[in-house]
C-alpha positions in Angstrom: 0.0 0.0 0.0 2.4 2.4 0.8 4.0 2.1 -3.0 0.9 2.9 -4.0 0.7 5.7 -1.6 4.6 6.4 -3.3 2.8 6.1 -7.3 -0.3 8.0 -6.4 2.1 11.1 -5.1 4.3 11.1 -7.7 1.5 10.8 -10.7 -0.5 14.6 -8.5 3.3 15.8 -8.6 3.7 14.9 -12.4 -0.3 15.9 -13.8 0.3 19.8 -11.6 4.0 20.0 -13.6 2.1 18.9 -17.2 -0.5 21.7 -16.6 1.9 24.3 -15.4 -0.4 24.3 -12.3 1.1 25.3 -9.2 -0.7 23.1 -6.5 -3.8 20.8 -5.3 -7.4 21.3 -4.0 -10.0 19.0 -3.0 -13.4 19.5 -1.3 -13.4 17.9 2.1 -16.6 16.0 2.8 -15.4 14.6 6.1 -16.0 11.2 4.4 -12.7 8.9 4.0 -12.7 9.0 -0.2 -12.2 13.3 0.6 -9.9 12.4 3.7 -7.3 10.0 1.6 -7.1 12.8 -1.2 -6.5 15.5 1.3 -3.8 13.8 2.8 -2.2 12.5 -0.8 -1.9 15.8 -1.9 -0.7 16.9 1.4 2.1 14.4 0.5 2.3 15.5 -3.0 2.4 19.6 -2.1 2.8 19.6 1.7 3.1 23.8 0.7 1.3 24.2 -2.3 -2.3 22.3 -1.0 -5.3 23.2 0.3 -8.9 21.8 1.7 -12.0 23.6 0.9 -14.9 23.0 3.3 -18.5 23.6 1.5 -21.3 23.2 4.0 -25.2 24.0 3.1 -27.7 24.7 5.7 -24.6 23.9 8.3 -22.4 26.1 9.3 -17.9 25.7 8.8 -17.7 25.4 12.5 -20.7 22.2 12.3 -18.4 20.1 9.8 -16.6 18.5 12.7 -15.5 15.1 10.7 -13.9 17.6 7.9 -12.8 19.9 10.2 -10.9 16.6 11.9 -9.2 15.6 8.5 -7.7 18.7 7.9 -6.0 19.0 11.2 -5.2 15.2 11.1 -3.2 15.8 7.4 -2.4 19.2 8.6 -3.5 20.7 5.7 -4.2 24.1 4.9 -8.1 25.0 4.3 -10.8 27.9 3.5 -14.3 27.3 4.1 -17.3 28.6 2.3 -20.8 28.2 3.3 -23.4 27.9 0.3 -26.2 27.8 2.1 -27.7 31.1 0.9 -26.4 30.9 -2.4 -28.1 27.2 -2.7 -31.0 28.4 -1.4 -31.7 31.7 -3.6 -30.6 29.5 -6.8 -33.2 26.9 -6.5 -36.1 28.8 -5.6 -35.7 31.2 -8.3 -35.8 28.1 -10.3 -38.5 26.9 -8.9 -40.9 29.8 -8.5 -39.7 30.2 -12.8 -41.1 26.4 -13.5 -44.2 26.9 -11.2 -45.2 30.3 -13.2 -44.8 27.9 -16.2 -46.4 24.8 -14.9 -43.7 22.8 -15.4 -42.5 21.9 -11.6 -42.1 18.5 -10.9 -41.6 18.3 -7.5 -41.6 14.6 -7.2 -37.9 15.3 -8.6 -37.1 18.3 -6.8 -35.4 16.5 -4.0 -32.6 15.0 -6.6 -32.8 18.0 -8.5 -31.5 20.2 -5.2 -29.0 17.7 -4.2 -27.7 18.0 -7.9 -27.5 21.5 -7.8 -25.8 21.6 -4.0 -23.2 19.0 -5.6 -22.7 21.6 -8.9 -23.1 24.7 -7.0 -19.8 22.8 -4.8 -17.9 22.7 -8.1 -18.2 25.9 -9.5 -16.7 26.7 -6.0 -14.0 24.5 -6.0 -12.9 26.1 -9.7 -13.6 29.5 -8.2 -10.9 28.8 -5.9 -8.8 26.8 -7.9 -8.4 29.6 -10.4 -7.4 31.9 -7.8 -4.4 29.5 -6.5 -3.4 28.2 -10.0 -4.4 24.9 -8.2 -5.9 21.9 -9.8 -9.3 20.2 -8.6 -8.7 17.1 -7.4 -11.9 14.4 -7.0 -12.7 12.0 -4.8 -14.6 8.7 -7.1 -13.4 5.3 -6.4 -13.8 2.2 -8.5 -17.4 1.0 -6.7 -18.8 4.5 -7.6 -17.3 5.1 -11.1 -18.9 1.6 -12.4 -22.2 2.6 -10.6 -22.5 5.8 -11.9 -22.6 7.0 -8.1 -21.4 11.2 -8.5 -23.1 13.8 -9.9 -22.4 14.6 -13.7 -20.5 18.1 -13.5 -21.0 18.2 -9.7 -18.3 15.5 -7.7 -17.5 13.9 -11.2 -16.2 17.4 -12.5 -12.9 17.7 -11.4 -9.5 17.3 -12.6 -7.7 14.5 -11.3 -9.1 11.2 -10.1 -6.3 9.8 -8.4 -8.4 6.7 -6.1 -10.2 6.0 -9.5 -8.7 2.7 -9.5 -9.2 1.4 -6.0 -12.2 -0.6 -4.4 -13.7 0.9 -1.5 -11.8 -1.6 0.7 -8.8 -0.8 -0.6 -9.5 3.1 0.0 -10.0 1.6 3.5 -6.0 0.5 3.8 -4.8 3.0 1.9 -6.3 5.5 5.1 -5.0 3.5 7.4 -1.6 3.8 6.0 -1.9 7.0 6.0 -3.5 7.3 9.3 -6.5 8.9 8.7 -8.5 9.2 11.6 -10.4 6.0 12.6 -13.8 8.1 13.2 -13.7 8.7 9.2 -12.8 5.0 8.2 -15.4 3.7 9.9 -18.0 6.2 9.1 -20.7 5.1 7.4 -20.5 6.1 3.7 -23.0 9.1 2.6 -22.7 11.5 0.0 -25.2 13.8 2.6 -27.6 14.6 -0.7 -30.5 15.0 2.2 -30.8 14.3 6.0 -30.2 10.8 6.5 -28.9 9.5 3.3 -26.6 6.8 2.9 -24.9 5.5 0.0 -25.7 1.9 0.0 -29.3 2.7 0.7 -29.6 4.7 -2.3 -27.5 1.8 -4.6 -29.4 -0.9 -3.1 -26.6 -2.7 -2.8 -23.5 -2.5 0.1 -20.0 -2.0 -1.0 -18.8 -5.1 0.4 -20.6 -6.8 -2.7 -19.5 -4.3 -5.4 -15.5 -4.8 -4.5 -16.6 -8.4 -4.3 -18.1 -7.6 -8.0 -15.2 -5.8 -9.4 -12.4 -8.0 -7.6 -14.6 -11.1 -10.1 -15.5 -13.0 -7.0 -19.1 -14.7 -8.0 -21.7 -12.6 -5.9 -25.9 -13.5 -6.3 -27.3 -13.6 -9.6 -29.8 -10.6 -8.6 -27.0 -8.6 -7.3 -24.6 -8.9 -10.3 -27.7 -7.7 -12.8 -28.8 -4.9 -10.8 -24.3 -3.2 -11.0 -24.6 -4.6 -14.7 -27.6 -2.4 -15.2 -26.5 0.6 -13.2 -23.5 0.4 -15.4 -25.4 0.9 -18.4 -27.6 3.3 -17.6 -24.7 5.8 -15.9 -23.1 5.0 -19.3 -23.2 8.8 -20.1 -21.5 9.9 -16.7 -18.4 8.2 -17.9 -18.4 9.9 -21.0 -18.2 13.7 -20.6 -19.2 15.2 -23.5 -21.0 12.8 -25.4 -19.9 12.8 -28.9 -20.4 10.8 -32.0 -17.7 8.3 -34.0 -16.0 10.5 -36.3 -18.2 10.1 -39.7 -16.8 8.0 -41.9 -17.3 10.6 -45.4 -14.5 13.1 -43.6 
């Protein structure tokens, strides 16, 4: 793990260098996909890295989990609360569609978490651009296959450095870096609403989707269910759709 740790630091250093950046950011949930990344580039730029904090309808001082991994990696860190921004945004929106008689509201719970999660990216490239920093994300193998982020929202980002590893083995890699036990054993919740969690909303636990993706056998029900997840978040994976080139040019 800790040659991984060694590749994973050395590929940040090499992607900043190849876009003349000069540094790292990453939005710190307080869950342990954000907590690994803040302390890799904390290993990567231990000068030149920061943590951004982007609570809505909680205050900075509330996030104590995030607050805890950016003292733990000793990593520098601004927070911004969105809560009013969130707010103003989506019921604009939504008084526009009710004036049209278009609101759905049986999708407006999704739609707000979507916009909280896009509203969080525009931030993180607000501050990027100031720094000259690079935005670093936070996906891991179980949720790239499942289509588990937010087009444009967690899934726009730069880098994707845990991209390749299971949930369990973004479980070792924080214990070699000693991430805080609190945050590895946290349940996992992307916090779209109060009480979310992320195997809820899959239907499915982790534990079977590394089992999945390491090729262990796994129940028949199980294995069609990730198969079709796969395919519908199809379009997640490829950002922007285009066409084959056409075959008259």
């Amino acid at each position: 793990m800790q040659e991984r740790i060694d590749y994973l630091t050395d590929w940040l250093q090499h992607k900043v260098e190849e876009a003349g950046a000069d540094g790292l950011l990453v939005g710190i949930s307080g869950g342990i996909d954000s907590a690994v990344v803040s302390y890799l580039i904390k290993h990567a730029f231990p000068e030149q890295s920061l943590g951004v904090i982007l609570p809505i309808n909680k205050g900075v001082e509330d996030q104590e989990d995030a607050l805890s991994v950016v003292e733990g990696a000793d990593l520098d860190y601004v927070g911004v609360e969105l809560t009013n921004a969130y707010k103003e945004t989506y019921s604009t929106i939504q008084r526009q569609l009710e004036e049209k008689g278009d609101w759905n509201e049986e999708n407006s719970q999704l739609g707000g978490a979507n916009l909280q999660a896009r509203l969080r990216m525009s931030t993180l490239y607000a501050i990027g651009n100031n720094y000259n920093y690079l935005v670093v994300g936070t996906d891991n193998a179980a949720e790239d296959y499942t289509g588990y982020f937010t087009k444009y929202g967690d899934g726009g980002v730069d880098l994707v450095p845990l991209l390749h590893l299971r949930k369990e083995e973004v479980r070792e890699m924080a214990k070699a870096l000693d991430v805080p036990d609190s945050i590895i054993h946290k349940k996992p919740s992307a916090e779209l609403w109060e009480g979310q969690s992320d195997e809820e909303e899959l239907g499915i636990s982790y534990d079977t989707i590394d089992a999945f993706l390491r090729g262990d056998k796994v129940d028949r029900e199980d294995e069609k269910r990730l198969r079709e997840l796969h395919k519908k978040t199809e379009h997640k994976r490829q950002i922007p759709a285009a066409p084959e080139r056409y075959k008259g040019e």
